[in-house]
Each structure stands twice: as structure tokens, then as C-alpha cells.
N, C-alpha and C positions, 0 to 999 in steps of 0.2 A: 513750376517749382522743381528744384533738380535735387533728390532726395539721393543723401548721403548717403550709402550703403555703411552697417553697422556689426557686420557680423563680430558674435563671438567667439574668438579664436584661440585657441591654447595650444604652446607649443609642447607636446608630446614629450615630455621627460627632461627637459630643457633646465628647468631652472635646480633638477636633481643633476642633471648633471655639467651645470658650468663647475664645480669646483673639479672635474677629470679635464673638462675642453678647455676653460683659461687659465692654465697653468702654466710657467715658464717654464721652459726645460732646465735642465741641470747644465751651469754652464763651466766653462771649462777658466783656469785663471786667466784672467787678463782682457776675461769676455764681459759684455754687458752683462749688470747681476740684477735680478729684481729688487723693488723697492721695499724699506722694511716693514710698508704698510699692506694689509692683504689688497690684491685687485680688485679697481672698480668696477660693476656692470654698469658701464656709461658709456656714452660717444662723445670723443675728444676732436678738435676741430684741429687740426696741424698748421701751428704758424711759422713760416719759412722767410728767407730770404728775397725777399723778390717784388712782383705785383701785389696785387689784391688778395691774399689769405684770407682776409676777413669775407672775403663774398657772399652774400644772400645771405644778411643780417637774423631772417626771421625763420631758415630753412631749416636749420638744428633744431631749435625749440620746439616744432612742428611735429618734426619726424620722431624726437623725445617722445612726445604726447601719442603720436600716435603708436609709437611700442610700446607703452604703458598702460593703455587703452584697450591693444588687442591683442594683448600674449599676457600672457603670465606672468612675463622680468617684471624684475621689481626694479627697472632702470633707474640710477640717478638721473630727476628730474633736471637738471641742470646740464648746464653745456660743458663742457671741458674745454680747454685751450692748454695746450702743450709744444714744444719744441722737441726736437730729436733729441737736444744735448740735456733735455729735462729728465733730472732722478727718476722723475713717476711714471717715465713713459711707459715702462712696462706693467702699470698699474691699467693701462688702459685697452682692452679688448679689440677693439673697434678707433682707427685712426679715420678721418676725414680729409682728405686736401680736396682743394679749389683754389676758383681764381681765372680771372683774363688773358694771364702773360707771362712773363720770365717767371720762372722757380731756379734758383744754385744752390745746391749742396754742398758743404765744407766736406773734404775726405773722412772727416771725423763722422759727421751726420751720414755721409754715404755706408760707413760701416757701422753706425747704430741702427738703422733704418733695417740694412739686411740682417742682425742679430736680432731685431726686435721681430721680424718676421718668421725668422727659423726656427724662433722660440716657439711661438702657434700666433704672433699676433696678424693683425687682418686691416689693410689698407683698402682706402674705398676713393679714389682718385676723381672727380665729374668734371670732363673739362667744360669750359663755361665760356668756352668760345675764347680760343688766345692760347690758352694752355698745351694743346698739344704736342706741340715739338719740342718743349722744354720740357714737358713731363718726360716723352718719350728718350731724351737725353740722358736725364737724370735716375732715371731707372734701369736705362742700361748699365750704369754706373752700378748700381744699386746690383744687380744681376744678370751681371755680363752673361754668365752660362744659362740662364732660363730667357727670353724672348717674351715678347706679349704677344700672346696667340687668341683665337676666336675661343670664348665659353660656349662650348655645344651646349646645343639646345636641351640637349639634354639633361643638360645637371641639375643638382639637387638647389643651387643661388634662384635657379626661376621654377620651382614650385615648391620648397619649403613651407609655406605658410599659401601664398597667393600664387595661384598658377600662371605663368609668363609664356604661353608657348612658342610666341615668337621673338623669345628672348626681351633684353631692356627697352623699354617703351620710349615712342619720341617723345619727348613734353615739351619742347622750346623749339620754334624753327629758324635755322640763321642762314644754311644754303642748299638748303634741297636734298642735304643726303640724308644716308638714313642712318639710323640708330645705331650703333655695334659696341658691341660686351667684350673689351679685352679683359686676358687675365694672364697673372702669371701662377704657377703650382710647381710644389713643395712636395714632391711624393704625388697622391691623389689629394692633399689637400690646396684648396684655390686662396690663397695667402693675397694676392692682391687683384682686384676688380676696378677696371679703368672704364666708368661709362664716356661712350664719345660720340657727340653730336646725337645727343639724350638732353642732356641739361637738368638731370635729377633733382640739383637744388635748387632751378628755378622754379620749378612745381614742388617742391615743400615750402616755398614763400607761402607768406599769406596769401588768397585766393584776392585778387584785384591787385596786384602787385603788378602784373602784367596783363593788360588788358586785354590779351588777344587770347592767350591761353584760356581754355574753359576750365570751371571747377571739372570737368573730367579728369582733366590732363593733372590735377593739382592729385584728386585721388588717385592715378593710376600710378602717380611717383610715389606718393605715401606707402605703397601696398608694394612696392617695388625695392622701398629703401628699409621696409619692414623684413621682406626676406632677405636684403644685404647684413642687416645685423642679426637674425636669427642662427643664420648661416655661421656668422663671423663668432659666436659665441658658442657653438653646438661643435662647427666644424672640428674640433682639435680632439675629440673623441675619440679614442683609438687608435691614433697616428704614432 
């Protein structure tokens, strides 16, 4: 019998201080302006242009639960689903994209994405096999001047809450490589996190969803997509 691990976890000051860290910046005319409703602490799933958006149907709700469960946020239990060109987007902390295949960005989306980022918000990219080279297109786009570089081992993304020492964990195998944590940063803060050939959302699916994958591999992503949003809501502190 393979016994959940349960620990109680509290994130250290976190939920005193998301009204400092999710906050939009002061924006200049003609710039994306926040929405007139205060910001949600939830995770929003990004629907684009493209292939499968919707991917790993049960992966969101999962990872919901399990931040709810072992921190302190008092997350919306519920999913989000937003567009770039969406009023609320800057209501939401934490963006998600996924997916197989093509993603295109309209010029318009490509400069709300990089305003909604500059602001302090936090993109969590998982390719899910197919993704890659469209993501990698579109983010250049997105930030010609910043490059997607390797997150040292170091950083605060893999041991905030759960300790990662050898950075994002494999959970899904498609062809033999290994794991790697791109990311792009904003100053010192890490504004967006590209898991690749990880497959983060495959292991937040429900546990038999993939039958090769062990419940290990399901918790190792849980505790992995818990420090990506801990992160993502804490990080804007003092920047």
C-alpha cells in the first residue's frame, strides 16, 4: 500500500503578504490597466489560439486541492480559464498554458502577455509533448530582450515549500531526455517557468490516468506545482 505523504505545510507569511506580491504595477496610459475587481488567489488555465489548451482535463483541479490542502492560500477552489485579450486577466496571479502543438499569438496578445508579466504576474508553461517550438517562438515574441535560460538549482521555485534539489522532476516519459526548468526573469524575479519534458500536468491528472506513471510520480508533480504557485504569489515582494 503506497501511503500518501501528508505533511502540514504553512507558507511563512504568504497569505499576509499576497496584497504587497499580487499587485499590478502602476501602469502608464495606454498600458494594460487592472481589473475593477480586487485580484484573485487562483490558478487560471490560458486558452489560445491553437492545439489542445484544454489538456489534462483533471490536472488543475488536482493541483487546486492540493494548495489548499497544504499551505495556508485560501485558493479559489475552482479553475479559471481566461484569454490574453480577457479584462480579468490581471485579476489572476498564476497563468497556466499547455497543450500538444501549435500556440499563435495575435500582436495584441503578444503585448498583453509581456504587460501582464511586468506587472509581477507569473506564467507556468508544461509542454506536454508538441509544444515546444511554438512556445519557444511565441515567447520570443513575447520577450525578444530576455531568452529562456536554465533556473539554477538554486533558486527559491525548488525549495519554497518542497525541496527540488535536482530541480523539476520527470513525471511523464516520451523520449529519453531529461527534465529541464527554463525560465525567463524580470530583475531577480522569475516571471515565467517553462517545464520541458517534465510533463507536470500529466502527474496532477488523476492517479490511473496514465498507467505507467506511479502514484509517486503523481505526488512528486503535486509538491512541484505547489512550489510553482507559492512562488508565483509570494515572488513580487519587494521587487
Amino acid at each position: 500500500m503506497t501511503h500518501r505523504p501528508r505533511p502540514l505545510l504553512f507558507v511563512a507569511g504568504a497569505a499576509l503578504l499576497l496584497g504587497a506580491s499580487w499587485a499590478p504595477r502602476a501602469h502608464a496610459p495606454g498600458t494594460l490597466a487592472p481589473s475593477a475587481e480586487a485580484p484573485r488567489l487562483a490558478v487560471a488555465r490560458l486558452q489560445y489560439d491553437g492545439d489542445d489548451w484544454y489538456a489534462n482535463p483533471s490536472s488543475l483541479p488536482n493541483l487546486i486541492r492540493a494548495i489548499r490542502e497544504r499551505t495556508t492560500l485560501a485558493v479559489d477552489p475552482r479553475e479559471a480559464r481566461v484569454t490574453l485579450l480577457d479584462e480579468r486577466l490581471t485579476d489572476y496571479p498564476f497563468l497556466h498554458l499547455t497543450g500538444h502543438g501549435s500556440i499563435k499569438l495575435s500582436d495584441v496578445e503578444v503585448v498583453r502577455l509581456r504587460e501582464y508579466l511586468l506587472q509581477g504576474g507569473f506564467l507556468h508553461a508544461d509542454d506536454n509533448y508538441g509544444l515546444d517550438e511554438h512556445f519557444r517562438r511565441e515567447i520570443a515574441k513575447v520577450f525578444p530582450d530576455r531568452p529562456l535560460v536554465d533556473v539554477p538549482l538554486t533558486h527559491p521555485i525548488y525549495r519554497i515549500v518542497y525541496p527540488f534539489p535536482e530541480g523539476v522532476p520527470k513525471i511523464h516519459e516520451h523520449d529519453a531526455k531529461p527534465a529541464r526548468g527554463y525560465g525567463i526573469f524580470i530583475g531577480d524575479r522569475l516571471a515565467v517557468f517553462y517545464s520541458h519534458e517534465s510533463d507536470l500536468g500529466n502527474g496532477w491528472e488523476d492517479i490511473g490516468t496514465y498507467p505507467d506513471d506511479p502514484p509517486e510520480a503523481h505526488e512528486r508533480a503535486l509538491r512541484m506545482g505547489v512550489n510553482l504557485f507559492v512562488y508565483a504569489v509570494t515572488s513580487g515582494v519587494g521587487r
